[in-house]
C-alpha positions as CSV (number, residue, x, y, z in Angstrom):
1,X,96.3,130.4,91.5
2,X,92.8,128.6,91.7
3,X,92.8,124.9,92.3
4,X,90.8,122.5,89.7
5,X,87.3,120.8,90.6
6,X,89.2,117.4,90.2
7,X,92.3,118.9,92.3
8,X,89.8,120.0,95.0
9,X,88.2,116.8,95.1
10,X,91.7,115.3,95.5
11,X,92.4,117.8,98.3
12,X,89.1,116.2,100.2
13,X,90.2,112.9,99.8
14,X,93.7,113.8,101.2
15,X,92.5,115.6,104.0
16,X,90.2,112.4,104.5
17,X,93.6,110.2,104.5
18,X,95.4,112.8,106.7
19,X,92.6,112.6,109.8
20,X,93.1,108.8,109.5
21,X,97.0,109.0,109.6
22,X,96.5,111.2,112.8
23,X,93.8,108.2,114.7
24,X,95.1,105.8,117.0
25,X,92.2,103.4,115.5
26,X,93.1,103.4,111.8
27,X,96.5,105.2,111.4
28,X,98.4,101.4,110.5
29,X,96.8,100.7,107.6
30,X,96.2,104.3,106.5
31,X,100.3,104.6,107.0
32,X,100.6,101.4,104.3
33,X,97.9,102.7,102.0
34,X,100.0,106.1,101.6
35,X,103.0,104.1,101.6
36,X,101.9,102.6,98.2
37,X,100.3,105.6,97.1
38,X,103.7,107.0,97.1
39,X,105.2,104.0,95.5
40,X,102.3,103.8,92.6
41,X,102.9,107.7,91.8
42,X,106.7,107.7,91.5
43,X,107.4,109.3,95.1
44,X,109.8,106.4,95.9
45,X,113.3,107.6,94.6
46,X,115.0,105.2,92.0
47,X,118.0,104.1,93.1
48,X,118.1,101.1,94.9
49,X,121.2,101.2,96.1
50,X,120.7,103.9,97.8
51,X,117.7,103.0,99.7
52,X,119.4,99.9,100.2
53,X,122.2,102.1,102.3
54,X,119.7,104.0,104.2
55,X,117.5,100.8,105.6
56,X,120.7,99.6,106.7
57,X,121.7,102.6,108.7
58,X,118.1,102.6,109.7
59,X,118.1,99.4,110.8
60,X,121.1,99.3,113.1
61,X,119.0,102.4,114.8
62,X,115.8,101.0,115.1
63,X,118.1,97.6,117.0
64,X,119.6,100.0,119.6
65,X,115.9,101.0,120.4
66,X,113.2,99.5,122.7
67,X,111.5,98.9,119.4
68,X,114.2,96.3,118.0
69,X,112.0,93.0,117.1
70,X,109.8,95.4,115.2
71,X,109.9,95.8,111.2
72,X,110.3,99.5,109.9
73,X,109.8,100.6,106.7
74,X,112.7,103.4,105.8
75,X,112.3,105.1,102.5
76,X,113.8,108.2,99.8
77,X,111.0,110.3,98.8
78,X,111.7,111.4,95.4
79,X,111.0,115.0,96.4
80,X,113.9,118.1,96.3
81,X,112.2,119.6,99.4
82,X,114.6,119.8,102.5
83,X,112.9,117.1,105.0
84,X,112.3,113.6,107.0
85,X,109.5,113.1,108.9
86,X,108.1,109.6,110.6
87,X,104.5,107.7,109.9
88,X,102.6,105.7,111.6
89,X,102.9,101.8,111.8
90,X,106.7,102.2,111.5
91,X,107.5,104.0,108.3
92,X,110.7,106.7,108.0
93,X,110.6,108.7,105.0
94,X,113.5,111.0,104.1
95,X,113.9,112.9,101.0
96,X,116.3,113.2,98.1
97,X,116.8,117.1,98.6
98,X,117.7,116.4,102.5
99,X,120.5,114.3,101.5
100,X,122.1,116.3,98.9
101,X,122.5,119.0,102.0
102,X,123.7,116.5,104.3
103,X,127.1,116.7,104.7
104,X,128.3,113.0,106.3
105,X,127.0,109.8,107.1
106,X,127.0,110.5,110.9
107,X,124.6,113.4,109.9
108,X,121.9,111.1,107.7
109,X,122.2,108.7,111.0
110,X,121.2,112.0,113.1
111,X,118.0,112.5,111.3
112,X,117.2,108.8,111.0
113,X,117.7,108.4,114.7
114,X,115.5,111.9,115.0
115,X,112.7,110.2,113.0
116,X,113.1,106.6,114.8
117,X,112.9,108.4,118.1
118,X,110.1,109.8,117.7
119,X,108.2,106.3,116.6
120,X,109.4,104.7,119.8
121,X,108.5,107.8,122.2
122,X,104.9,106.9,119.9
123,X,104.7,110.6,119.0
124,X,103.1,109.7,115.2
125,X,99.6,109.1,116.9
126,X,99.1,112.8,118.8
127,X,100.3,116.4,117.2
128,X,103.4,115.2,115.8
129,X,101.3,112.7,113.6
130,X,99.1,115.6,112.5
131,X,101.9,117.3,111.9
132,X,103.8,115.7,110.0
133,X,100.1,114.5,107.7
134,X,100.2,117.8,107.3
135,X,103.6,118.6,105.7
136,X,103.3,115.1,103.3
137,X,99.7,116.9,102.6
138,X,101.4,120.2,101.8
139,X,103.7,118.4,99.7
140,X,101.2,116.8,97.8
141,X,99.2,119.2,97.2
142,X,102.3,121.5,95.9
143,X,102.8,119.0,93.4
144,X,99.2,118.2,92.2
145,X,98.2,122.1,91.9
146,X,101.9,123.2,90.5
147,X,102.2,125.9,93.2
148,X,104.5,126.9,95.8
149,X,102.1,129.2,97.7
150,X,100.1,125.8,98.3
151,X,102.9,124.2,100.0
152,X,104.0,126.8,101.8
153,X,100.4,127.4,103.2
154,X,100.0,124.0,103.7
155,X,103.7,123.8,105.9
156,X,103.1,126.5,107.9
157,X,99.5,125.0,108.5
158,X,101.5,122.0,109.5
159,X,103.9,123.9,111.6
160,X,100.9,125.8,113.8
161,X,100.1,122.4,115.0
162,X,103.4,122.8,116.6
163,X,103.6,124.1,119.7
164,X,103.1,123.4,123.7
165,X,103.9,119.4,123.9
166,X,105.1,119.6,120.1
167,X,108.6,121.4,121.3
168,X,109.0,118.7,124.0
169,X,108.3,116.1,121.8
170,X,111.2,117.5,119.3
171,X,113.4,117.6,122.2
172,X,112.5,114.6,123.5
173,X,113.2,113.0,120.0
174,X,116.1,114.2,119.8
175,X,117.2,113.2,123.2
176,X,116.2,109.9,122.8
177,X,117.6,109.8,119.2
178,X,121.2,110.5,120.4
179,X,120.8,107.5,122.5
180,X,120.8,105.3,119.6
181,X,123.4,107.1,117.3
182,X,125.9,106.7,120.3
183,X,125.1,103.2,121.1
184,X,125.9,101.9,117.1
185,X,128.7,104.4,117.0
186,X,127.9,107.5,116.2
187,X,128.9,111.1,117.7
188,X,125.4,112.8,118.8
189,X,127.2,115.8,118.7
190,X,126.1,115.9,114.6
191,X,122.8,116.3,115.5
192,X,123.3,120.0,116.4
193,X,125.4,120.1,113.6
194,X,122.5,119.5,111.1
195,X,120.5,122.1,113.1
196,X,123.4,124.3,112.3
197,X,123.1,123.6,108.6
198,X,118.9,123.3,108.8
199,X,119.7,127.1,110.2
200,X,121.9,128.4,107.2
201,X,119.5,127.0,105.1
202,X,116.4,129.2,106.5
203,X,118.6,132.3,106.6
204,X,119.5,131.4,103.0
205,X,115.9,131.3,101.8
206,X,115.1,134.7,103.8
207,X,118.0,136.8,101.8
208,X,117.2,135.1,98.5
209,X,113.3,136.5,99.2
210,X,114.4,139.6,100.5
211,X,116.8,140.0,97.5
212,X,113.4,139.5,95.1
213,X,111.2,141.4,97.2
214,X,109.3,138.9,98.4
215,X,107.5,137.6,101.1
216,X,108.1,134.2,102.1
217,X,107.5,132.1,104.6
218,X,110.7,130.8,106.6
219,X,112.1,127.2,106.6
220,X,109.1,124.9,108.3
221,X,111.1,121.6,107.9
222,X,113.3,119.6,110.8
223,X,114.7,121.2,113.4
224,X,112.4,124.6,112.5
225,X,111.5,124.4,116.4
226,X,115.1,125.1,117.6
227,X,117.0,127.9,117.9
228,X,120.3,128.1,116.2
229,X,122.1,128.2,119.8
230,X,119.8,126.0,121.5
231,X,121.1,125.2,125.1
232,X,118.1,123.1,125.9
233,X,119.2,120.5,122.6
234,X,122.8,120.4,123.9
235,X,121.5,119.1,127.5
236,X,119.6,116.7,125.6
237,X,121.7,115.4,123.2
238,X,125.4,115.9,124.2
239,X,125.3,113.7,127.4
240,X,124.8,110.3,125.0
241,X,128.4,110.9,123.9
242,X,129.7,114.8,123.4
243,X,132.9,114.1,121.4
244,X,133.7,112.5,118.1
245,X,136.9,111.0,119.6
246,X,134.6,109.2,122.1
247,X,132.8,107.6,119.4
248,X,133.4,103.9,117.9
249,X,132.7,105.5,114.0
250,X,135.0,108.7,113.3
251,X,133.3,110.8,110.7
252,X,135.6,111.2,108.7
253,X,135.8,107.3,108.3
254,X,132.2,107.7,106.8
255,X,132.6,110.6,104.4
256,X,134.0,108.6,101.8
257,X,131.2,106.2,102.1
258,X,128.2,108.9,102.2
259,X,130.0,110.9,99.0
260,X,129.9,107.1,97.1
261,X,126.5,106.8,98.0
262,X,125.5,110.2,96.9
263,X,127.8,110.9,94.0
264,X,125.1,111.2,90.8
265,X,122.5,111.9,93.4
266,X,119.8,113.5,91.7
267,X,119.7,117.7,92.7
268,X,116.5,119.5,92.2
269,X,114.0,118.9,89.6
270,X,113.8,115.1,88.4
271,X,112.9,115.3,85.4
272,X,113.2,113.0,82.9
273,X,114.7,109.3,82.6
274,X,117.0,109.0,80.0
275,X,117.4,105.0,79.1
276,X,114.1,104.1,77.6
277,X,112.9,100.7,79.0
278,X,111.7,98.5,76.5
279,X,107.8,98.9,78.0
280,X,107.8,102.5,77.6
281,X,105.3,103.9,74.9
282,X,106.4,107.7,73.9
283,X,104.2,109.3,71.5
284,X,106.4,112.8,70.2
285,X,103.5,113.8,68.3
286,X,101.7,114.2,70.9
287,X,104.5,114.3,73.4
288,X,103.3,111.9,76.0
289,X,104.2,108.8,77.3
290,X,103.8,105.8,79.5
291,X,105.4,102.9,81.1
292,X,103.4,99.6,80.6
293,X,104.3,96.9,83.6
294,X,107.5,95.3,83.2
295,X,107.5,92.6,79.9
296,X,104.7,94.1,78.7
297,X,104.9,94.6,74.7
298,X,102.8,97.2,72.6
299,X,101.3,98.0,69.3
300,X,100.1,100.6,67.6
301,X,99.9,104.2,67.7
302,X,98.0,106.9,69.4
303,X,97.3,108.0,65.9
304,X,95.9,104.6,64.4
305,X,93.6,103.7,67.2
306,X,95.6,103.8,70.2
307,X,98.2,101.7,71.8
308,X,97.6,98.0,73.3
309,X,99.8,96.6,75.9
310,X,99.9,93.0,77.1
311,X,101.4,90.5,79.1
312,X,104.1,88.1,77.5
313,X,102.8,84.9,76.3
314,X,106.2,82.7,77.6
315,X,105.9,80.8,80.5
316,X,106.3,82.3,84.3
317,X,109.8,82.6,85.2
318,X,111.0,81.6,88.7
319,X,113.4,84.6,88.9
320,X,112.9,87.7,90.6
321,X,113.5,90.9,88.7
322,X,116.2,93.0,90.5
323,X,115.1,96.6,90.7
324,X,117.8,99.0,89.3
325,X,117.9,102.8,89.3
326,X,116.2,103.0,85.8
327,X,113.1,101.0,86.6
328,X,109.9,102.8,87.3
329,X,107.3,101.4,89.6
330,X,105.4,99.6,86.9
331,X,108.4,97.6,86.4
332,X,109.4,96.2,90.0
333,X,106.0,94.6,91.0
334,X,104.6,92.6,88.1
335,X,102.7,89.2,89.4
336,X,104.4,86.9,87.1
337,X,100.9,84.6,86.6
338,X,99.6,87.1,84.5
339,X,100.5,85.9,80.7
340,X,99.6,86.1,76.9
341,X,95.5,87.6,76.9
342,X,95.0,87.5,80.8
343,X,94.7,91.4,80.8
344,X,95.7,94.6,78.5
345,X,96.1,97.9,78.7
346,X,94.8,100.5,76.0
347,X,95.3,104.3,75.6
348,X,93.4,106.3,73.5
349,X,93.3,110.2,72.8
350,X,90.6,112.5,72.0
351,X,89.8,116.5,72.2
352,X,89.0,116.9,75.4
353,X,86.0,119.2,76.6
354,X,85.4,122.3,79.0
355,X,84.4,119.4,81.0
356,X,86.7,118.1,84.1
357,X,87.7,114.3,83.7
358,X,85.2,113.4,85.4
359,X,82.2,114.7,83.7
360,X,84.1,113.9,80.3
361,X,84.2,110.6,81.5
362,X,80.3,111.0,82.6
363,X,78.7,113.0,79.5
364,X,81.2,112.4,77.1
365,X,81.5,108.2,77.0
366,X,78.9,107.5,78.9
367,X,80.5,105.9,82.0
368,X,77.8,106.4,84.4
369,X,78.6,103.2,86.6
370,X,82.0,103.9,87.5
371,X,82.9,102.5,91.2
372,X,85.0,104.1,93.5
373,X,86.1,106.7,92.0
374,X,88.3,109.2,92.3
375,X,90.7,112.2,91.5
376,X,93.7,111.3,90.0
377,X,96.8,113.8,89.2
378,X,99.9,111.6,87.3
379,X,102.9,114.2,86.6
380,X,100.4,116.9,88.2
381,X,97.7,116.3,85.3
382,X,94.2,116.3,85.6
383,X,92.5,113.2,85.8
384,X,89.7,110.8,87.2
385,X,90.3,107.1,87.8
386,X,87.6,104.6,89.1
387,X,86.1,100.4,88.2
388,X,83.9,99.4,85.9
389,X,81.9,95.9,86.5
390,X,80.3,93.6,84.4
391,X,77.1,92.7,84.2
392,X,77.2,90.1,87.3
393,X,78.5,93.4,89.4
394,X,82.3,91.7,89.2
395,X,85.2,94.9,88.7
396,X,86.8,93.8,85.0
397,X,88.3,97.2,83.9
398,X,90.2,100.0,85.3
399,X,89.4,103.4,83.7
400,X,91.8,106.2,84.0
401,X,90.7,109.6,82.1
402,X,93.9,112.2,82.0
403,X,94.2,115.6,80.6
404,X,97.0,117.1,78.8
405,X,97.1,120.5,76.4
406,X,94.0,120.0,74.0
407,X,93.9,115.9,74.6
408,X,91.9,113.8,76.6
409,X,94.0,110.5,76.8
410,X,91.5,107.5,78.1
411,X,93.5,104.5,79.9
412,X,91.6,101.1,79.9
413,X,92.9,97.9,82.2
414,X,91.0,94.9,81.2
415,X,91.1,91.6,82.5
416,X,90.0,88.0,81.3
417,X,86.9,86.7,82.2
418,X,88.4,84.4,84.1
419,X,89.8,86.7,86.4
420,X,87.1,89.0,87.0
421,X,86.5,88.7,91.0
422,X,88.4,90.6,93.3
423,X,90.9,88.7,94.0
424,X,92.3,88.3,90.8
425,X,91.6,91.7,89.4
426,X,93.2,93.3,92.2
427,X,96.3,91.7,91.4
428,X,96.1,93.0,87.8
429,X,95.0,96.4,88.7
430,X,97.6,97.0,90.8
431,X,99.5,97.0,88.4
432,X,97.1,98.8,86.4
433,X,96.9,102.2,88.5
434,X,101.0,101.7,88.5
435,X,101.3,102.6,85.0
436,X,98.7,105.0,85.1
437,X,100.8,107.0,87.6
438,X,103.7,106.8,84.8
439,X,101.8,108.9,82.4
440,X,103.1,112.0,81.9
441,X,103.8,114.8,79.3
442,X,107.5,114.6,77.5
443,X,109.5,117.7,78.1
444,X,111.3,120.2,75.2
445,X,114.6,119.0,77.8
446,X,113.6,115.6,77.5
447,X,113.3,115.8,73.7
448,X,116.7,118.1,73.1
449,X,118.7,115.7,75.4
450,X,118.8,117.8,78.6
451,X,119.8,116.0,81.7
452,X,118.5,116.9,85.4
453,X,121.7,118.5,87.9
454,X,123.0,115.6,89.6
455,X,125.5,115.7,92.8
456,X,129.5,115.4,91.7
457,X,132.3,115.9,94.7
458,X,135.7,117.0,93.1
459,X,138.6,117.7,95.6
460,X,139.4,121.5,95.8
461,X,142.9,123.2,94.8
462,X,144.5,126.4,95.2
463,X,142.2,128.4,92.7
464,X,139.4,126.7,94.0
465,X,137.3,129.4,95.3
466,X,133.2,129.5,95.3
467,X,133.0,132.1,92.4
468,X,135.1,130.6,89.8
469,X,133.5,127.3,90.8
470,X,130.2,129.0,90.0
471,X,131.6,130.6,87.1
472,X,132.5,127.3,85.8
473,X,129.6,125.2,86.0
474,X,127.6,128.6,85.0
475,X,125.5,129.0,88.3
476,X,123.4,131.4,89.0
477,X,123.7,133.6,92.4
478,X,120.7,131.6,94.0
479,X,122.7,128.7,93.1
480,X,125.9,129.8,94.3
481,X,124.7,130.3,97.5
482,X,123.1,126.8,97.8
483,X,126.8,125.8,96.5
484,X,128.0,127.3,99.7
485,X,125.5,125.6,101.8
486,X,125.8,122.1,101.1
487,X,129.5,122.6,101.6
488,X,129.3,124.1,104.6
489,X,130.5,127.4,103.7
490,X,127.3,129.5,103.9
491,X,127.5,132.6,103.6
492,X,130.7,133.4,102.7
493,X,133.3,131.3,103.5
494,X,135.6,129.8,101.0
495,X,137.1,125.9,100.6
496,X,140.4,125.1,101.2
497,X,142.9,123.4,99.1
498,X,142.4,119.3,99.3
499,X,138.9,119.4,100.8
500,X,136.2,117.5,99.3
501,X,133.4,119.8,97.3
502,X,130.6,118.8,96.3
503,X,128.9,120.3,93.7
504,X,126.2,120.1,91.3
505,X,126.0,119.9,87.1
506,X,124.7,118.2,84.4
């Protein structure tokens, strides 16, 4: 597969972000810029209970560290990819497909502390902060150019950095790590019990490529650096507190919390939201749509000139809106000053040209004094985004050019004159480039009423085996194996009658 001009352009300014990440001098405020990159393009999963649940456990960590006066930033990456890793200037990221393999909640507070641990030992600024640029890079990238073969290139990139002082620093991580699971409670014991799963999980992906007669690369994500008997993680790890019964929190006093805070989690592909917010503008003509900010109303029609959003004219409430899992980014952050003819937003369609975005943008309409600039890639589209200023050299609109089929869809913020310094405008195009990210092409699923797998646990009976589970839900064998996994049953064992199973339908 051959990467786009605008993709490549994209890939430079990532690359650019990554070497940042991995400085000493800059890595805090690159750390917060990603941070709200990932928020502005939908990374940050929807459910705020859920991320309400992991700060928490997070939190008791990071106050059993050296590091406890200190604010960290945990988040759920909306991502199915099997992974955590920790950022610079305090931020913990740990994503959706991680927890749907988890099995307990002493096991999401094993990777948490792992991830904590290795912020406090201040591991983020040398090869473990290159690292781990690298595998958000490689994740990025897998996204934008629709390819697997560029994430996996990208991880084992990332996992090359790995070596010499990188194994210690795992070790030392996770050393360090059990320290702070044992002091709020927790056995460290279930830290080699996620390497235990993290290891099922590469063999599974080896026999599932072996099986299509493939070559793929094995599983590059936490724990890759350990063997699956590794005597040098049980010295570290076991001496914090080697036996559940030792521990303040049994594990099975958490399950039933972790399966309530999981049940409906969202398993693989996240694809669609099905109650329609009020701001949302879906076009099934030309099946696209877009989320305007929170209280935003539109008119019009793609088809009759385009679509005009604007703030509403009532008064500034004093209430804050209380995110909910069917909220998208545009709708959690909207400046309530911002009322009645203050700004807009207006999407337009045309053909597009051979052209990329950029030179569409260029050639086409004539945008020549665009200010910075760049690629963007909403719902992995191509597209260009940059400022356009008035004649006294103040930024007034936002312009966002996106591809999609035979369409060229242009995206125009626009704010009242007397808003137009940067102050202001900032304000407004923040949540400008928010519902720019929210663009996206509706699905055939989306339009037929298909819903995305979701995470269900049902209590297993006598006839309760793995292959009339499967048979039931209609699984295929790749899928019945990951069934297996995430119940701990890999490769072939079976449940027994009364144990929880969790499984996954729609």
């Amino acid at each position: 597969m051959t990467i786009s001009k605008v993709n490549c352009a994209l890939l430079a300014s990532l690359i650019s972000l990554l070497c940042a990440v991995s400085s000493n001098t800059s890595a805090e405020s690159q750390a917060d810029k990603f941070y709200q990159q990932l928020v502005a393009n939908g990374g940050r999963y929807q459910d705020e209970a859920l991320q309400a649940y992991v700060t928490e456990l997070g939190e008791q960590l990071v106050a059993a560290s050296p590091m406890a006066d200190e604010k960290f930033t945990f988040t759920v990456v909306d991502s199915a990819d099997i992974n955590a890793y920790a950022m610079a200037d305090n931020f913990v990221y740990i994503n959706r497909g991680m927890l749907t393999f988890i099995r307990n909640e002493a096991q999401l507070v094993a990777v948490l502390a792992h991830e904590v641990a290795h912020i406090t030992l201040d591991h983020v600024a040398g090869s473990r902060g290159a690292m781990v640029g690298a595998h958000v890079l490689s994740w990025l990238l897998g996204a934008i150019a629709n390819s697997n073969d560029v994430y996996y290139a990208g991880a084992a990139y990332a996992e090359s950095i790995r070596s010499g002082h990188g194994r210690e620093n795992e070790l030392d991580a996770d050393s360090e790590g059990a320290k702070y699971m044992a002091a709020i409670g927790y056995p460290p014991n279930e830290m080699i019990g996620m390497l235990s799963l993290m290891k099922d999980y590469e063999q599974m992906l080896k026999a599932q490529a072996r099986e299509r007669g493939i070559t793929r690369p094995v599983y590059h994500g936490l724990f890759a650096s350990h063997p699956r008997n590794d005597a040098r993680l049980r010295n570290a790890v076991l001496p914090a507190g080697n036996t559940a019964e030792s521990a303040q929190v049994v594990v099975e006093d958490t399950e039933q919390r972790y399966r309530l805070m999981t049940d409906g989690l969202i398993w693989g592909e996240n694809f669609v939201d099905k109650i329609t917010p009020p701001n949302r503008y879906s076009d099934l003509t030309e099946r696209v749509r877009i989320d305007f900010p929170l209280n935003w109303s539109h008119t019009g029609t793609l088809q009759a000139n385009g679509v005009t959003a604007r703030p509403s004219s009532a008064a500034p409430s004093d209430k804050k809106s209380v995110p909910t899992s069917t909220q998208s980014p545009a709708q959690t952050s909207q400046p309530l000053e911002l009322v009645g003819e203050q700004a807009s937003l207006t999407v337009t369609s045309q053909l597009r040209t051979p052209q990329t975005p950029e030179e569409f943008l260029y050639n086409q309409l004539g945008l020549v004094q665009l200010q910075q600039g760049g690629a963007i890639a909403p719902a992995k589209l191509s597209g260009y985004s940059g400022l356009l200023p008035n004649a006294q050299g103040n930024p007034y609109q936002r312009i966002a050019l996106i591809y999609h089929r035979y369409n060229a869809y242009l995206i125009v913020g626009e704010v009242a004159p007397e808003l137009r310094n940067s102050d202001d405008f900032e304000t407004a195009d923040k949540l400008f480039m928010q519902s720019i990210a929210t663009f996206r092409p509706i699905s055939q699923r989306e339009i037929s009423g298909q819903k995305p797998h979701r995470i269900a646990y049902v209590k297993a009976n006598s006839n309760s085996t793995i292959a009339n589970i499967s048979a039931e839900l209609g699984l295929s064998d790749s899928e019945q194996d990951e069934l297996r996994l995430i119940n701990g049953l890999y490769p072939n064992g079976e449940p027994e009658a009364g144990d929880w199973l969790r499984i996954f339908r729609r």
